[in-house]
C-alpha positions in Angstrom: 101.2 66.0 118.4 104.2 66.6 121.0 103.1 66.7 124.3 104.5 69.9 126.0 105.8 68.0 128.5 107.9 65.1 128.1 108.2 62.6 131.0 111.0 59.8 131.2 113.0 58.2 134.2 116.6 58.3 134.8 117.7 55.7 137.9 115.5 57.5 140.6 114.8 60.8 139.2 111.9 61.2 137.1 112.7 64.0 134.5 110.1 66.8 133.1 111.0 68.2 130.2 109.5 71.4 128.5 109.0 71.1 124.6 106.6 73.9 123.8 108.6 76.1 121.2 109.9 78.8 120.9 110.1 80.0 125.0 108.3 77.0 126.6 105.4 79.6 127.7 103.6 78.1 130.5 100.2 77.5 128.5 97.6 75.1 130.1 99.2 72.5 127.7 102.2 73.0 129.8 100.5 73.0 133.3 98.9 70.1 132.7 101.7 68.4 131.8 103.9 69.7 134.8 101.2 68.6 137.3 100.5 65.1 135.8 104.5 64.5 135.9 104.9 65.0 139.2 102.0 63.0 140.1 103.0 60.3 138.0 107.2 60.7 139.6 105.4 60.2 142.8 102.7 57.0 142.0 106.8 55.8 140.0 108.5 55.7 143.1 110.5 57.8 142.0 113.1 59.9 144.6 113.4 63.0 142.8 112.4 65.3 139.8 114.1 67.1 137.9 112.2 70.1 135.7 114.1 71.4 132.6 113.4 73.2 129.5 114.3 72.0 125.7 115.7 74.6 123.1 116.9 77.8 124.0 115.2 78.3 127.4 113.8 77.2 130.6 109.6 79.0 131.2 110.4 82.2 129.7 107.1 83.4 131.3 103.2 83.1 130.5 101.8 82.2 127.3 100.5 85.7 125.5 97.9 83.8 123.7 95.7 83.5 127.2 95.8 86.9 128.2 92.4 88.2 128.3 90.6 85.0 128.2 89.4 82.7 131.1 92.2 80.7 133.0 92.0 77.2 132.6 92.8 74.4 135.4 95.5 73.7 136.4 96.2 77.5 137.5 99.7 78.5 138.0 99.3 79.6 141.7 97.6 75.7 142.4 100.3 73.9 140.5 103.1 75.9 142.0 101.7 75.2 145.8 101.2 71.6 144.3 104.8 71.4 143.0 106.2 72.5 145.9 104.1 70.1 148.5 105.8 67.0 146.5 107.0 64.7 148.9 110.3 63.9 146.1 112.7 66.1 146.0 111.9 68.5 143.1 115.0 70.7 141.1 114.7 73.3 138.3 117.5 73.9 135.9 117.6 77.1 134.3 119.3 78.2 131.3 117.6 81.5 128.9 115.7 83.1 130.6 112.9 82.1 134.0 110.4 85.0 133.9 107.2 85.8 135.7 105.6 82.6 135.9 108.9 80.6 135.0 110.8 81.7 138.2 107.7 81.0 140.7 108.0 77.6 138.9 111.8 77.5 139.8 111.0 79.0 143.4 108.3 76.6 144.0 110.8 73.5 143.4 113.1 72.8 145.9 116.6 73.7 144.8 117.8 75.5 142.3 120.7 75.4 139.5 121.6 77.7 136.7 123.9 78.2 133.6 125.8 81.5 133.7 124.0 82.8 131.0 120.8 82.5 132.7 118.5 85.6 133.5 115.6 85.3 135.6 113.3 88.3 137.3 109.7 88.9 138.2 108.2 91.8 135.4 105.1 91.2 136.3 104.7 95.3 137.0 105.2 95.9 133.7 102.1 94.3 132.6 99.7 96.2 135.2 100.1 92.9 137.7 101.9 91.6 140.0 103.6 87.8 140.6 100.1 85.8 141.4 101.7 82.5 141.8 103.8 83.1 144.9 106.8 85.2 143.7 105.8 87.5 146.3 106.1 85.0 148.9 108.6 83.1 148.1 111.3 85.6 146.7 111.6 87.6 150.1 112.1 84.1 151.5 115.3 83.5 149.8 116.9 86.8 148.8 115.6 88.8 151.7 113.0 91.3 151.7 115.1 94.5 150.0 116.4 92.7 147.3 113.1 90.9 146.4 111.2 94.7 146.9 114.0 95.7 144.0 113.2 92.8 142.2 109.6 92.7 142.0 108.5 96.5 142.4 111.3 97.4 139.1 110.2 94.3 137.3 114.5 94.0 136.7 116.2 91.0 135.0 119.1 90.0 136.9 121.8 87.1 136.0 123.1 84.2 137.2 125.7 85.4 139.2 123.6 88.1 140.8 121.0 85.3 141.2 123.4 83.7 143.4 124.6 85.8 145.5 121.0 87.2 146.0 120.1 83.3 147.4 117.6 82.7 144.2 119.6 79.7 143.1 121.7 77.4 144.5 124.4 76.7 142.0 125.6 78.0 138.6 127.3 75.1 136.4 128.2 75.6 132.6 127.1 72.4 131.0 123.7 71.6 129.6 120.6 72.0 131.7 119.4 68.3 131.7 123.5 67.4 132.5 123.9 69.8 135.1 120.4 69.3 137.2 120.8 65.5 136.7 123.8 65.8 138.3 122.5 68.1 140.8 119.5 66.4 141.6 121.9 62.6 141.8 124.8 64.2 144.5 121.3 65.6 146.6 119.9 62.1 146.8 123.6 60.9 147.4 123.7 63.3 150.3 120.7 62.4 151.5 119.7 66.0 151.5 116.1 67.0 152.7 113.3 68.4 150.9 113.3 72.4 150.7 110.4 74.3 150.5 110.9 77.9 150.3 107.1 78.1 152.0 108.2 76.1 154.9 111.4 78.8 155.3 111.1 81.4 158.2 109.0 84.9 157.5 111.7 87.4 155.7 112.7 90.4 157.6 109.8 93.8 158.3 110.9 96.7 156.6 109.1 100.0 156.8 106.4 99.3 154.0 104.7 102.2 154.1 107.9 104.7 153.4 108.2 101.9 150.8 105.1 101.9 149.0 105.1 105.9 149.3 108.5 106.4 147.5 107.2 103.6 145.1 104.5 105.4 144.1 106.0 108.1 143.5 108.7 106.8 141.8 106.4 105.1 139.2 104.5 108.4 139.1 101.0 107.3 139.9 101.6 103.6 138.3 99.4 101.4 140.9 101.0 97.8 140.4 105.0 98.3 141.6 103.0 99.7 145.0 101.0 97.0 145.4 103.1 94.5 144.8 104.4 96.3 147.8 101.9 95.4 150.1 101.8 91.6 148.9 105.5 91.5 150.1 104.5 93.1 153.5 102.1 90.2 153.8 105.2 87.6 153.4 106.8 89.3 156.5 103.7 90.2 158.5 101.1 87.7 157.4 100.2 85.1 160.3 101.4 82.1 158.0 102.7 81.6 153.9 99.0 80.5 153.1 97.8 83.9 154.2 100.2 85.4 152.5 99.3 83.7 149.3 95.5 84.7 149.6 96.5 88.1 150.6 98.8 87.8 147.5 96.1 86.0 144.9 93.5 89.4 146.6 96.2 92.1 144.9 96.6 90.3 142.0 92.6 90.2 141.2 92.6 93.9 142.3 95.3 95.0 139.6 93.2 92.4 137.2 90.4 94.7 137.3 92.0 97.7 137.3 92.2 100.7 134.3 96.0 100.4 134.3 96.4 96.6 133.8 94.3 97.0 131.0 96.9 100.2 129.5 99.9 97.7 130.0 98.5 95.2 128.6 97.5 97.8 125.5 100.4 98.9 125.3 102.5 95.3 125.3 100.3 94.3 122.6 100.7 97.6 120.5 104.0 97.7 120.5 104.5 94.0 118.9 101.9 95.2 116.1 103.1 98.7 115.2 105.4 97.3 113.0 103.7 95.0 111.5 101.9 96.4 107.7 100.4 94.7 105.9 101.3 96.9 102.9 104.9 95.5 103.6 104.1 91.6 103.3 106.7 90.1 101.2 108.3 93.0 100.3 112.2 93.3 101.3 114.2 95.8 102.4 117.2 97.1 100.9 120.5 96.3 102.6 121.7 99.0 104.8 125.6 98.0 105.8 126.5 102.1 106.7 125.0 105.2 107.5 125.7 108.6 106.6 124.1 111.5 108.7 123.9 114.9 107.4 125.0 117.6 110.3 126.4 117.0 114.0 124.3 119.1 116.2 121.8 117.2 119.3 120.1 115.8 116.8 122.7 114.4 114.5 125.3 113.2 116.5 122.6 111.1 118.5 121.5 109.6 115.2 125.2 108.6 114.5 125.8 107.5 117.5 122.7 105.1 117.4 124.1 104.1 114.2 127.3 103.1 115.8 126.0 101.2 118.8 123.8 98.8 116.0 126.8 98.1 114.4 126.7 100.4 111.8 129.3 102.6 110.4 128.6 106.0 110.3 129.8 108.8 107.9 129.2 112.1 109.7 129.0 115.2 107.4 129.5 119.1 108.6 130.1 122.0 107.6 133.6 123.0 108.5 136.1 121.4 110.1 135.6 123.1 113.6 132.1 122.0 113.2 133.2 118.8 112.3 135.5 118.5 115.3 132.7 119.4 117.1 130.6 116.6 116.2 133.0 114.1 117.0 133.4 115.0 120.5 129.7 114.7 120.7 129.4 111.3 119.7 132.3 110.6 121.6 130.7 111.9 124.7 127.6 110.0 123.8 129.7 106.8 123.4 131.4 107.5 126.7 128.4 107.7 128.7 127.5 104.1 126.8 130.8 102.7 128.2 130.1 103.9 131.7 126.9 102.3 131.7 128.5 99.0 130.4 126.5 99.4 127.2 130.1 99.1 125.1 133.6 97.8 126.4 136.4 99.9 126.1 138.0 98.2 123.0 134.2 98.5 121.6 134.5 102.0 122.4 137.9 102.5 120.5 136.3 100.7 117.4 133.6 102.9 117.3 135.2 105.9 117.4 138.0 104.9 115.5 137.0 103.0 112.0 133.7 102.9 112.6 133.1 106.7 112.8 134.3 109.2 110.0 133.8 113.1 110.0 134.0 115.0 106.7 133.3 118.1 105.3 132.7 117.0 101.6 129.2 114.8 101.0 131.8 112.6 98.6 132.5 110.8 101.6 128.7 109.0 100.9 129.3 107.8 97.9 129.2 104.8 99.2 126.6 104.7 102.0 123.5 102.7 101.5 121.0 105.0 103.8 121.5 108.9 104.8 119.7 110.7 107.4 119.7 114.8 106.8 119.5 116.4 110.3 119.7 119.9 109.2 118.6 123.5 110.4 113.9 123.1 110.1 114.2 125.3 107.5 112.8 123.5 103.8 115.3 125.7 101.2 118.0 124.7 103.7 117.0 120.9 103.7 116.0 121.2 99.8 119.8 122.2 99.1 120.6 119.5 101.0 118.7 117.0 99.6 120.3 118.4 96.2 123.8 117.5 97.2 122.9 114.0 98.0 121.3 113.2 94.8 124.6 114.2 93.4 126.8 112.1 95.6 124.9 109.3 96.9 125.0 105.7 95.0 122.0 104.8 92.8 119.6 102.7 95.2 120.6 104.6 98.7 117.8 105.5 101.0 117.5 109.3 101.5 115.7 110.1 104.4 114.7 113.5 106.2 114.5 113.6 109.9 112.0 117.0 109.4 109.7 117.4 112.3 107.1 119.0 110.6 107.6 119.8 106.8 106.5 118.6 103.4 108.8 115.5 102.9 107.0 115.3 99.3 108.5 119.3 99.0 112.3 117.8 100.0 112.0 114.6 97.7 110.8 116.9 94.9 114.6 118.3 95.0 115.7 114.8 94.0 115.7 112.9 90.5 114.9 110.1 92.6 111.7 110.9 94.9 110.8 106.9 95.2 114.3 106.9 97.5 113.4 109.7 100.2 111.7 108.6 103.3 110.9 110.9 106.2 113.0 109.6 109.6 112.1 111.4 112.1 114.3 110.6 115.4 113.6 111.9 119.4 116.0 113.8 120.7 118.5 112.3 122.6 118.1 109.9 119.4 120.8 107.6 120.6 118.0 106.8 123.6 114.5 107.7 122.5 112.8 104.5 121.6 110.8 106.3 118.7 110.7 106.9 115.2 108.1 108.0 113.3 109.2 106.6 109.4 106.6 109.1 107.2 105.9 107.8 103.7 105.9 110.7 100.7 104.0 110.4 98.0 106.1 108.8 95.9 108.2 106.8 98.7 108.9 103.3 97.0 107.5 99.9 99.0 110.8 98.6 99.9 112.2 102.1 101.1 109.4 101.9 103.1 110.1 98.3 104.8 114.0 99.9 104.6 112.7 102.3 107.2 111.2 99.7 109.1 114.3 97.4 109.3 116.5 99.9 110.3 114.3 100.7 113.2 114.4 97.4 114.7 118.0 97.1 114.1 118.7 100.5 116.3 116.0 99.0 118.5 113.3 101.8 118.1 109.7 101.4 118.2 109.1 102.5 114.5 105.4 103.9 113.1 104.4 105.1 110.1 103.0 107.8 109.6 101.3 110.2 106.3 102.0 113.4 105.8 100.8 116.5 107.6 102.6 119.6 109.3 104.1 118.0 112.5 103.2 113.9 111.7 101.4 112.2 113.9 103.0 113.2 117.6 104.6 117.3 117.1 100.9 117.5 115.5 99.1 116.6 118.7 101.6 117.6 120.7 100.9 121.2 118.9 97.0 120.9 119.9 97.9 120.4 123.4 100.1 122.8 123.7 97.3 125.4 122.5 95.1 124.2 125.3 97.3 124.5 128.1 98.1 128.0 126.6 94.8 129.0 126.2 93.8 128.2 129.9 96.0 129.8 131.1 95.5 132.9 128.9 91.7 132.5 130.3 92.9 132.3 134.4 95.2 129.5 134.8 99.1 130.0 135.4 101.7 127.7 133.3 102.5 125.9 136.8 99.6 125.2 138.2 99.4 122.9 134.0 102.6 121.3 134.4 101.9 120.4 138.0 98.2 118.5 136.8 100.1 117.1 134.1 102.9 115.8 135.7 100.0 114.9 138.8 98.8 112.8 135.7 101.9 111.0 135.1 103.8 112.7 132.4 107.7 113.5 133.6 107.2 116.8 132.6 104.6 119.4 132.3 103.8 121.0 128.3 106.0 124.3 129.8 109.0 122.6 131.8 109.4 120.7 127.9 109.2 124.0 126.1 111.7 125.7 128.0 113.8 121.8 128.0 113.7 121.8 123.8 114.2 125.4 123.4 111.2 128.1 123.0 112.5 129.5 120.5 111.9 126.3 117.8 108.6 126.9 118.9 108.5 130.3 118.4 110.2 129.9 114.3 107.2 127.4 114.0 104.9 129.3 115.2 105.9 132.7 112.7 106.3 129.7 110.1 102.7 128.8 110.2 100.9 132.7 111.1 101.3 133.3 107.5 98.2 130.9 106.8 96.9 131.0 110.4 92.6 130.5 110.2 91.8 134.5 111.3 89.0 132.7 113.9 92.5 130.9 115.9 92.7 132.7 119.2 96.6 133.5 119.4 97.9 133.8 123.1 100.8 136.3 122.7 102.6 135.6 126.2 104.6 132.4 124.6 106.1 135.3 122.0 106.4 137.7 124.5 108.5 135.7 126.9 111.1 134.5 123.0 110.9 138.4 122.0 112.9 138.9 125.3 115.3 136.7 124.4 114.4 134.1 127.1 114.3 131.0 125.5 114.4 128.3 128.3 117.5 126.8 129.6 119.3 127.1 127.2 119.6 131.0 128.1 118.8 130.4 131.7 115.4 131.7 131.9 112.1 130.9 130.2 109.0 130.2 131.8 111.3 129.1 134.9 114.6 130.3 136.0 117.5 128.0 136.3 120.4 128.6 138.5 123.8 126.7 137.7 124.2 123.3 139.5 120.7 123.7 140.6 118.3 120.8 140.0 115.3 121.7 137.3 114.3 125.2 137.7 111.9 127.5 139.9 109.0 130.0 138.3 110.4 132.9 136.7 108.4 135.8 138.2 108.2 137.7 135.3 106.1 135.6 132.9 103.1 136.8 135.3 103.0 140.1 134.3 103.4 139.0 130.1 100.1 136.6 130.7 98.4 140.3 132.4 99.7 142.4 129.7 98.6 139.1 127.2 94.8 139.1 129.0 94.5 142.9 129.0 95.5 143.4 125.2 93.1 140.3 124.7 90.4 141.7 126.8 90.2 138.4 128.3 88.4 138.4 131.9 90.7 135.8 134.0 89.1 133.5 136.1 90.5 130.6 138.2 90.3 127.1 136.9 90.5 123.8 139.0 93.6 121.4 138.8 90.6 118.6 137.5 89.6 121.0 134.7 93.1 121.6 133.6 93.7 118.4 133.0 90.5 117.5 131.8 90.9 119.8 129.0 94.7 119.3 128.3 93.7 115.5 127.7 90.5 116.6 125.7 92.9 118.3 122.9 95.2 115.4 122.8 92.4 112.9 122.2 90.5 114.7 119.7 93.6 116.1 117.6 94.6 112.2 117.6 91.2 111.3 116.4 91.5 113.6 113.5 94.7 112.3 112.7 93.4 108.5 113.0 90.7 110.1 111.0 92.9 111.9 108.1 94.7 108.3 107.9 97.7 110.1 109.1 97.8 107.3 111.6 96.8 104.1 110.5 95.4 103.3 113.4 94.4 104.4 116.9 97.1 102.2 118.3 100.0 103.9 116.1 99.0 107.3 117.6 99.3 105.2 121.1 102.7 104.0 120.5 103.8 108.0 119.3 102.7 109.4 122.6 103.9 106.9 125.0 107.6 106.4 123.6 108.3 110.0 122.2 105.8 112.3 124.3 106.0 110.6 127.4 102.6 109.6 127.7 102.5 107.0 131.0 102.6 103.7 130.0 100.2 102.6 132.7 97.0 104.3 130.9 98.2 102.4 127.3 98.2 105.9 125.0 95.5 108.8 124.7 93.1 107.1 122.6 93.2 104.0 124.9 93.0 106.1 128.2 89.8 107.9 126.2 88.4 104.9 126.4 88.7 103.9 129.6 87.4 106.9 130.9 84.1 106.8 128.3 84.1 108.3 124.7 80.7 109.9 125.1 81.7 111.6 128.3 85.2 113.2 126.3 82.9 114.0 123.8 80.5 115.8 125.7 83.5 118.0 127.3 84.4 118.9 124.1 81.3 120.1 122.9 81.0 122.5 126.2 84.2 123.6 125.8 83.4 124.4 121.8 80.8 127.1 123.8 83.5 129.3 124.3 86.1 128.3 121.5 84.1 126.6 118.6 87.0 126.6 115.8 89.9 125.3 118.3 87.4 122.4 119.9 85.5 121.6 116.5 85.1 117.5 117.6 86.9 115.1 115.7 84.3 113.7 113.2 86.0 110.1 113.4 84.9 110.5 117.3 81.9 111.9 116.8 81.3 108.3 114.6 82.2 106.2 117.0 80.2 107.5 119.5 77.2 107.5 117.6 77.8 104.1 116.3 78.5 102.6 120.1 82.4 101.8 118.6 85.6 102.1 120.4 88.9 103.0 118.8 90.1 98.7 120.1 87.3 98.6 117.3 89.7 100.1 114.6 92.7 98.6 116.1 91.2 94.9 115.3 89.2 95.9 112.3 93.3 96.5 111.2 
């Protein structure tokens, strides 16, 4: 077996090597080996040592495999305070990437060298922690206390270049890391340069931490771990020496260890890696998708062109006319434009894209020859079922033909095929060129390598794919449509629209269920809503204000005025004064007696519908799992990361007690808060939906 680190000497520098494939994770393996080099450079006599990585990167950050489990000896903090206590002068070169634990490696040697490709950060946030092993010591040491509050508190990457100038390394050489710290490490001993230790350096500079922590709260909108990590860089200023600093440090850390959002992260880091992963796609391959043709060149459509593009994809783009046409170029254009301001694409990029890469047509024979369409087409199923008509007549045997339908039958469109066993449901986020999610929904017929098709694409335009069954609204427009009916029944009961989106945002979300209405449009609410009254259950309660407010022809912002006003060149928008008087007129047709709710009962109830809707649709096997419906919510509903997904943040809060709120509220209401039976079974049966999850 290799050892994971690999000691040898060169003249007077005793060189560490890391050989634990494929990111040299800092596993015990690993720390063990780290700590008995260095003891064993100093019993050499050896003058320096020089730390590297084999393969493609130096620590890439901690091994996956422990999280959750005990820590075993050596711990990183110990090792890195040992490390950097060496009487030899210790260096660290870096090339991949020197994450997390990686860089408080690198920060705890003595100097520092780089490749320009190198990346290097602290992203510890992300996770629900914060850097335990001195990063929040040591970093304000050398780049100064703002630029190591940036660093930490956003959890950023930065490069080699930006590394430098910040003071995190030293030098930036383009060579190979064992050359170039050999080399560095032989012209310090030549100099007769001193040892370094960042913890010996002078306290960074004071800022004012508590405007900090404040703003980074709120910033992060309620997440705990970017503010705390805060107050552990306030302690490297302020603290009365570094090894106060580090136990004031190592006290955060275990504080955000025990915490309910650490444990979300850390859900939701895992869930994403596994959403993906079917086992009903094992061994089976996809089919070869070298272009893309997208049906229609609205929001939706361009977004899913241009997210074509930007993978590498060419994209056939058909409309209508040619004004609509026209049209739909300068939308993707402007989409690709505001990817070349941000750096995402050079300019000659740019000019590729929308030059050969992009074609707009009127006539579906330009996808004759494209291996995957996408139909983004008026809701409407005879309009998509036409569609879907004209593709089986132009389309090459073999091509995937999806739907990106937010809520109907796909089964219905693929029936308007000869080949159902090629149509897939695709269901994009609008902007789709940005939202990380797609839902890929499997008809009836769909065939297994369409399926995995689905899946392949969405890790090529870097989306978070899930699969989902079929239902009206999939997995997240049918929650999505249960929580939307809660938050408009309390508020036909007492409760006004802002006083919701202000506990939901209070929660975390960016925006509240009626900012997002008037943001999408009401009035694709309001044709869903007369879509499904036809085969409405007569025991539904049916507030009437939503329809009220469309009937006037307010449908958001798109007509300036919806459930709030907005004024041109004016940031979001302000109450509209008006809806007040529709939710009266709504209560007194009703004969509903208004009374006042609390901001905790709001909420309460608002996340009460989410998690039993996604129960039933865990349930239905709509969602495979608990952690697909997870996934849904957090990249496509905006669902904060920090609590890991509704049926995650259930948990966390006690399944009996969300059950038992459910039941009270079924006292007034017993068809709309009927508990989920899957729910009911878990509670009964002491389970918890991480039960499913692992169970597969």
């Amino acid at each position: 077996m290799t050892e994971a680190i690999a000691y040898e000497r060169v003249g007077e520098i005793a060189v560490l090597k890391a050989q634990n494939p494929p990111v040299n994770a800092l596993g015990a393996e690993v720390r063990k080996g780290l700590l008995a080099g260095i003891e064993r450079a100093e019993q050499d006599g050896a003058k320096a040592v020089l730390i590297y990585g084999e393969g493609k990167t130096y620590f890439a950050g901690a091994d996956i495999r422990e999280f959750g489990k005990p820590p075993q000896d050596p711990q990183l903090p110990g090792l890195c305070s040992r490390i950097e206590a060496s009487p030899l002068i210790v260096v660290s070169a870096m090339h991949g990437t020197a994450l997390g634990g990686g860089l408080e490696v690198a920060l705890a040697s003595h100097y520092r060298i780089a490749v320009p490709s190198a990346k290097m950060g602290l992203p510890e946030v992300n996770l629900g922690i914060l850097p335990g092993a001195g990063g929040t010591q040591r970093l304000p040491r050398v780049a100064g206390t703002e630029a190591a509050l940036e660093m930490i508190t956003t959890g950023r990457h930065i490069g080699a270049a930006e590394a430098l100038e910040k003071g995190v390394i030293d030098r930036i050489e383009d060579s190979d890391p064992r050359d170039i710290g050999l080399a560095y490490a032989q012209e310090l001993l030549k100099q007769g340069a001193p040892r370094r230790a960042v913890g010996e350096m002078p306290a960074p500079d004071a800022v004012d931490f508590d405007a900090v922590y404040e703003a980074t709260l709120k910033k992060g909108r309620g997440q705990l771990s970017p503010a705390v990590a805060v107050r552990a860089v306030q302690a490297a200023a302020e603290a009365e020496s570094f090894e106060t600093g580090l136990k004031r440090e190592r006290a955060l850390f275990q504080e955000l260890m025990d915490s309910d959002q650490r444990q979300g992260l850390i859900h939701a880091f895992f869930s994403e890696r596994a959403v993906s992963k079917l086992p009903e796609l094992e061994g089976i391959e996809p089919r070869g998708v070298a272009s893309m043709g997208v049906i229609g060149g609205g929001t939706m459509g361009a977004g899913i062109a241009t997210a074509a593009l930007l993978a590498g994809l060419p994209a056939v783009l058909i409309e209508m006319t040619e004004e609509a046409a026209a049209a739909a170029r300068g939308r993707i254009e402007g989409n690709l434009k505001g990817a070349l301001r941000r750096g995402k694409i050079s300019q000659a990029q740019y000019e590729q894209l929308t030059g050969g890469a992009l074609t707009v047509a009127t006539d579906y024979a330009a996808l004759g020859q494209v291996d995957l369409v996408v139909e983004a087409v008026f809701e409407d199923m005879g309009v998509k079922r036409e569609v879907f008509g004209k593709l089986d007549a132009h389309c090459k045997p073999g091509a995937v033909l999806a739907s990106n339908t937010s809520y109907l039958d796909v089964d219905e469109i693929a029936a308007a095929t000869s080949r159902p066993q090629d149509v897939i449901g695709l269901h994009f986020f609008s902007p789709a060129h940005v939202m990380k999610l797609l839902e890929v929904v499997v008809a009836q017929q769909t065939a297994p390598e369409v399926l995995a098709t689905g899946f392949a694409l969405g890790k090529r335009l870097k989306k978070v794919a899930v699969r989902s069954g079929i239902c009206d609204g999939f997995i997240g427009n049918r929650i999505m449509n249960a929580y939307r009916k809660a938050a408009e029944y309390v508020v036909l009961d007492g409760a006004s629209p802002y006083q919701v989106d202000q506990a939901v945002t209070g929660f975390g979300f960016p925006m509240g269920p009626f900012a997002m209405g008037d943001l999408a449009g009401l009035d694709i609410n309001w044709a869903a809503r007369k879509r499904r009254a036809p085969t409405r259950d007569p025991r539904e309660r049916v507030p009437r204000f939503y329809e009220m407010l469309c009937e006037g022809g307010d449908f958001g912002q798109k007509t300036g005025k919806g459930f709030y006003i907005y004024e041109e060149g004016r940031r979001g928008g302000v109450p509209n004064p008006d809806v007040a008087d529709l939710i009266a007129k709504d209560q007194e047709q009703q004969g509903v007696a208004p009374r006042a709710f609390s901001d905790a009962e709001v909420l309460r109830r608002y996340m009460c519908a989410m998690v039993n809707e996604a129960a039933r649709v865990v349930g239905e096997g709509i969602a495979r799992r608990p952690l697909d419906v997870d996934m849904v919510m957090v990249f496509g509903y905006g669902f904060p990361r920090y609590w890991g997904g509704p049926l995650k943040w259930a948990e966390l809060q006690g399944l009996d007690g969300i059950l038992a709120d459910i039941r009270s509220y079924a006292a007034e209401d017993d068809f709309f808060w009927q508990p989920a039976p899957l729910l009911e079974q878990l509670v009964a049966k002491g389970k918890t939906f991480d039960d499913l999850n692992k169970s597969g």
